[in-house]
N, C-alpha and C positions, 0 to 999 in steps of 0.2 A: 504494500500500500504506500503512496504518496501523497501528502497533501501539500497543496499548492496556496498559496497565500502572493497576489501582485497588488502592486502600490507603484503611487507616482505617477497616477493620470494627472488630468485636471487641464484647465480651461486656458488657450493659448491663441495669440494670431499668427496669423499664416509668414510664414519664415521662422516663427520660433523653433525652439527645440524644447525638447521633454525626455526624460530617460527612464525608463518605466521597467520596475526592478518585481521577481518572482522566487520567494522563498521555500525553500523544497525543505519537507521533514519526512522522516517515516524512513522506508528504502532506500536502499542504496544510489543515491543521485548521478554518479556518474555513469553508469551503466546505460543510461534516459536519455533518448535524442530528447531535445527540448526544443518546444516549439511558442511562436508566440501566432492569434489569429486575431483575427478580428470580426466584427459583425458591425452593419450600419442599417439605423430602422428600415424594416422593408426589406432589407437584401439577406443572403446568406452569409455565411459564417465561412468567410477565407484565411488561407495560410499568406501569412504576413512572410513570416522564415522562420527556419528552425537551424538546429546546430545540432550535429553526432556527438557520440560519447568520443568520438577520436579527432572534433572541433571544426569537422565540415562543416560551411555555411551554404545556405539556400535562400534565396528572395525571391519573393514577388516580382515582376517587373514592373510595377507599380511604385515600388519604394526602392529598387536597385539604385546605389550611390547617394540614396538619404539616410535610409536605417541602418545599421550594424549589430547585428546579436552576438553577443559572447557571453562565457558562464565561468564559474570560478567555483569547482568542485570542492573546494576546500570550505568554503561558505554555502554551498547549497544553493546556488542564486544564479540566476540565469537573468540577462538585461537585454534591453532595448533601446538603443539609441536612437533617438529621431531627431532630425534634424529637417531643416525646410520645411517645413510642416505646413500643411495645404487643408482648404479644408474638407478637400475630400477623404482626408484623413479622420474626419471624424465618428467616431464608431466605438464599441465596447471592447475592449480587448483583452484577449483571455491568454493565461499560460499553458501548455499541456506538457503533458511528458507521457513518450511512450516507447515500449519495448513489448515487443513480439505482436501479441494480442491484448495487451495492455494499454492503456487510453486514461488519463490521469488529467482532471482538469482544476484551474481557480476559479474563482466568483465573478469573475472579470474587475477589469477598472476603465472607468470612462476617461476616453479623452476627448474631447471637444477644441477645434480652431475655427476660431470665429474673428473675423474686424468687427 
């Protein structure tokens, strides 16, 4: 079992930046590709990027060359850099963690960019 706890939304204009942090208890963390996704009213719930337990990254083409995921196994914690922030960025954004048939999710945290 994993429980996922992220923080560090909250309410931005567009250019700003946000870095939105996801704390892993339970299991063994490094073993957990980690992903971060998002959901905006109305739409479905996408993969933003995720990171391997061996530190491969994946984006969205959407956020390529805004976001950066990286994790520090030793804290349990998997982040989200954003930068340039659009407001089509704005959405609920959820942590996950998963391995095999495993799927491990947070409560989300909202970000909102608004002028």
């Amino acid at each position: 079992q994993v429980q996922l706890v992220e923080s560090g939304g909250g309410l931005v204009q567009p250019g700003e930046s946000l870095r939105l942090s996801c704390a892993a208890s339970g299991s063994t963390f490094s073993i957990y590709t980690m992903g971060w996704y998002r959901q905006a009213p109305g739409k479905q719930r996408e993969l933003v990027a995720h990171i391997t337990s061996g530190g491969s990254t994946n984006y969205a083409g959407s956020v390529k060359g805004r976001f950066t995921i990286s994790r520090d196994n030793a804290k349990k914690t998997v982040y989200l850099q954003m930068n340039s922030l659009k407001v089509e960025d704005t959405a609920v954004y959820y942590c996950n963690a998963h391995r095999m048939v495993s799927d491990y999710w947070g409560q989300g945290t909202q970000v909102t960019v608004s002028s």
